[in-house]
C-alpha positions as CSV (number, residue, x, y, z in Angstrom):
1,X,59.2,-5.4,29.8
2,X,60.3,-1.6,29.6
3,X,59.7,0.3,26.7
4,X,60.8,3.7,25.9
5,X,57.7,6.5,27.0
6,X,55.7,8.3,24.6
7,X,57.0,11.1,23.1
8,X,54.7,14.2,24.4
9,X,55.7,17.5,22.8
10,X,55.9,20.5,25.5
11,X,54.3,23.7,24.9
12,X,56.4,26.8,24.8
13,X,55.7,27.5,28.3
14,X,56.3,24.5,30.0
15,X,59.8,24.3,28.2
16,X,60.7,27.9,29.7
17,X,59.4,26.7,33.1
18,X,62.1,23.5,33.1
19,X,64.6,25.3,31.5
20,X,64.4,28.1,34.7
21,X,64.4,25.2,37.1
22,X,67.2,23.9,35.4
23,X,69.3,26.5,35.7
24,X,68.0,27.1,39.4
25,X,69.6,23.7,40.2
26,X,73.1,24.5,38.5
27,X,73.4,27.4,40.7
28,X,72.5,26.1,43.8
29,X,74.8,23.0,42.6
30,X,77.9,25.7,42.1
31,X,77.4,27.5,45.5
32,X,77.4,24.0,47.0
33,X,80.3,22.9,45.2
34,X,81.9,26.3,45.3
35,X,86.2,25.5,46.7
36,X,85.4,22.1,45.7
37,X,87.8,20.8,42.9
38,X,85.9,21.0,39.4
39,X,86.2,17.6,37.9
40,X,83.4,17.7,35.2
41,X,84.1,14.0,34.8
42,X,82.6,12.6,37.9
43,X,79.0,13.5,38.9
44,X,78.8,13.4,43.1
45,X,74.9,14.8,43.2
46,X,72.7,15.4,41.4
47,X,70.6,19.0,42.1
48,X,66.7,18.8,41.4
49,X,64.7,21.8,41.1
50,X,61.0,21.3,40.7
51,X,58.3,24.0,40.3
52,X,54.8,23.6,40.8
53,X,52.6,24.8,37.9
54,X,49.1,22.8,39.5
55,X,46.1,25.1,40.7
56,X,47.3,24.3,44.5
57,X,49.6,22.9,46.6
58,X,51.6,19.7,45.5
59,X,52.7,17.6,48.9
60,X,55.9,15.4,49.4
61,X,54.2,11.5,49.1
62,X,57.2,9.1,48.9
63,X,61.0,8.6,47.3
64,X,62.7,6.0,46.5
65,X,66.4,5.6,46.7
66,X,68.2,3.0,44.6
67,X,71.7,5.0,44.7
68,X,72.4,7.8,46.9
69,X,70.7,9.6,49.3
70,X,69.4,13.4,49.8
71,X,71.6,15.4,51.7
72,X,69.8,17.9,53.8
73,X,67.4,14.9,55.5
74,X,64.4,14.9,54.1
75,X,62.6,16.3,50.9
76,X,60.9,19.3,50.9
77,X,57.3,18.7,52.0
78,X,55.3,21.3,50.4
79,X,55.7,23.5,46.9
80,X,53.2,26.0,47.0
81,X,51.2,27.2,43.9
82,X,53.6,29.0,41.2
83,X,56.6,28.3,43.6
84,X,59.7,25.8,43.3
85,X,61.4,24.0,45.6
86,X,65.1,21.7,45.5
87,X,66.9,19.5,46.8
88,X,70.2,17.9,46.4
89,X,70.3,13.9,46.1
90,X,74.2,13.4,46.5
91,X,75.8,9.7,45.2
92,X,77.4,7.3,47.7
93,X,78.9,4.7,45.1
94,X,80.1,4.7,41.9
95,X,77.0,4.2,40.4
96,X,75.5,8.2,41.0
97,X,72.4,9.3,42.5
98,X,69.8,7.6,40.9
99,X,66.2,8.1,42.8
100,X,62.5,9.5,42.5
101,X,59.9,11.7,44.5
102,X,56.1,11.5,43.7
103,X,54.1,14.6,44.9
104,X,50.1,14.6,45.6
105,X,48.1,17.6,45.1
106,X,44.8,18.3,43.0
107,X,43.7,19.0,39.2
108,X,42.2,21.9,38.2
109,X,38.8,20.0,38.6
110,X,40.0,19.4,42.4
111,X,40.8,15.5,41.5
112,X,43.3,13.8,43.5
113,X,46.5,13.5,41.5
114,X,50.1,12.6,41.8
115,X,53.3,13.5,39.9
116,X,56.4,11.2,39.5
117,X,60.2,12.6,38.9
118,X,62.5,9.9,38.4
119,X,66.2,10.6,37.3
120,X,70.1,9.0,37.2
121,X,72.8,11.1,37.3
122,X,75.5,8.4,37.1
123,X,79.0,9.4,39.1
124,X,81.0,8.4,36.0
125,X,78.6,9.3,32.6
126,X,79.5,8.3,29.1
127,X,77.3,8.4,26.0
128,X,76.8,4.1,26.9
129,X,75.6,5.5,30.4
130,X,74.4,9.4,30.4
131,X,71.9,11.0,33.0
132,X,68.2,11.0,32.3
133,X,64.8,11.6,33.9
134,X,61.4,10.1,33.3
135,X,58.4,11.6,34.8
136,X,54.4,10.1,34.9
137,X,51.2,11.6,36.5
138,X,47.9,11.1,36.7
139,X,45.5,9.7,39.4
140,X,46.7,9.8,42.8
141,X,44.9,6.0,43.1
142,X,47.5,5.0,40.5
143,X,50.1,5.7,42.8
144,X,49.7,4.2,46.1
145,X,51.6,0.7,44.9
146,X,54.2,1.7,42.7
147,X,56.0,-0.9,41.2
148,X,59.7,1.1,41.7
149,X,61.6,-1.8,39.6
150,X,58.9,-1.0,36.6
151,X,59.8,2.8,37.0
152,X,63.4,2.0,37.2
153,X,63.3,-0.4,33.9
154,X,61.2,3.0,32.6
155,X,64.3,5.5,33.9
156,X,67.0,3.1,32.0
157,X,65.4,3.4,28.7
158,X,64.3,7.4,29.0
159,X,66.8,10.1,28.1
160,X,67.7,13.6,29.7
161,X,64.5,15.3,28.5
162,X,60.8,13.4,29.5
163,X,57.8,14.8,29.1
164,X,54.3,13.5,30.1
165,X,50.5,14.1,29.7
166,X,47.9,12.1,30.9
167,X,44.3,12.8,29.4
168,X,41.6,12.0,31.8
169,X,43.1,13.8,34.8
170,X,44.9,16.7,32.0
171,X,48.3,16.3,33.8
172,X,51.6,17.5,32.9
173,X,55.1,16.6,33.7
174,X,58.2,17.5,32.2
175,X,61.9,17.2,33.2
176,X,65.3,17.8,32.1
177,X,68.4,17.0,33.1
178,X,72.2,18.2,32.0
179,X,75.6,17.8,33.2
180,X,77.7,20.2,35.5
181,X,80.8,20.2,37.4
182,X,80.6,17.7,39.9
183,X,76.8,17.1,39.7
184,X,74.1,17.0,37.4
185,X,71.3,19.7,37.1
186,X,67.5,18.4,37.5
187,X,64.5,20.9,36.4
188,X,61.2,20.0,36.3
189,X,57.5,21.3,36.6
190,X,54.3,19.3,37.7
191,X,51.3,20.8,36.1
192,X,47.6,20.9,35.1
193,X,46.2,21.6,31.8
């Protein structure tokens, strides 16, 4: 059974850090979309924007795709230290673009850990069905068989801001996500504490 995640307050930083990639992914989002007819009702992508705020290097592990696909091929497959990286996930039905990314990379005590993005940016969104993100880290262990319908069940109940800490690797995750013309606008930033 899903339940809603725990509420984990961000720090100052962090918030500045997701509200940059945020905006990062509305203008990569409008040059992509620039010509295209501005219909702010339908969502056909959604732009992700994630910055990595660990001690090293974070490395593309695995996605999963339960509507849409990413459009340039492939995600990117390194985000060096106090650098971002994006990517667009554009919808190919009605129901959006709706998918996740983990990323491995170590603590700041050189521990193996991962970092989940999830988010649903549906084609159509209405208060009964808006976009949201839900993110999770910790141990890299904890990651090798994900259950993708229990992180799916976690997506549907989160909302377009998710924040996460986990205390025995010191963690952090936190993502936002807001509407644009045409597609939606994913920031978020893996880090350490």
């Amino acid at each position: 059974m899903a339940s809603a995640q725990e509420t984990v307050v961000m720090n100052a930083q962090d918030k500045e850090i997701v509200e940059k990639m945020v905006e990062v992914a509305k203008n990569i989002g409008m040059k992509q979309n620039n010509g295209a007819a501005a219909n702010s009702q339908q969502q056909n992508s959604a732009v992700v924007s994630m910055m990595n705020s660990t001690p090293g290097r974070v490395n593309f592990s695995m996605n999963q795709d339960w509507h849409g696909e990413v459009m340039t091929g492939e995600y990117p497959s390194v985000i060096d230290v106090s650098k971002g990286d994006s990517f667009t996930h554009s919808a190919t039905d009605n129901d959006g673009s709706k998918g996740a990314v983990v990323y491995l990379g170590n603590n700041s005590t050189a521990k193996s850990c991962a970092w989940l993005l999830a988010w649903s940016a549906p084609k159509f969104p209405t208060t009964n069905n808006p976009n949201k993100v839900y993110v999770k880290c910790g141990d890299a262990t904890d990651f090798q068989n994900i259950n993708w319908n229990q992180i799916e069940a976690s997506l549907d109940v989160s909302s377009t801001f998710s924040s996460f800490m986990e205390p025995i690797t010191k963690t952090t995750c936190s993502a936002n996500i807001l509407p644009g013309k045409n597609f939606a606008s994913v920031g978020a930033n893996f880090g350490t504490m």
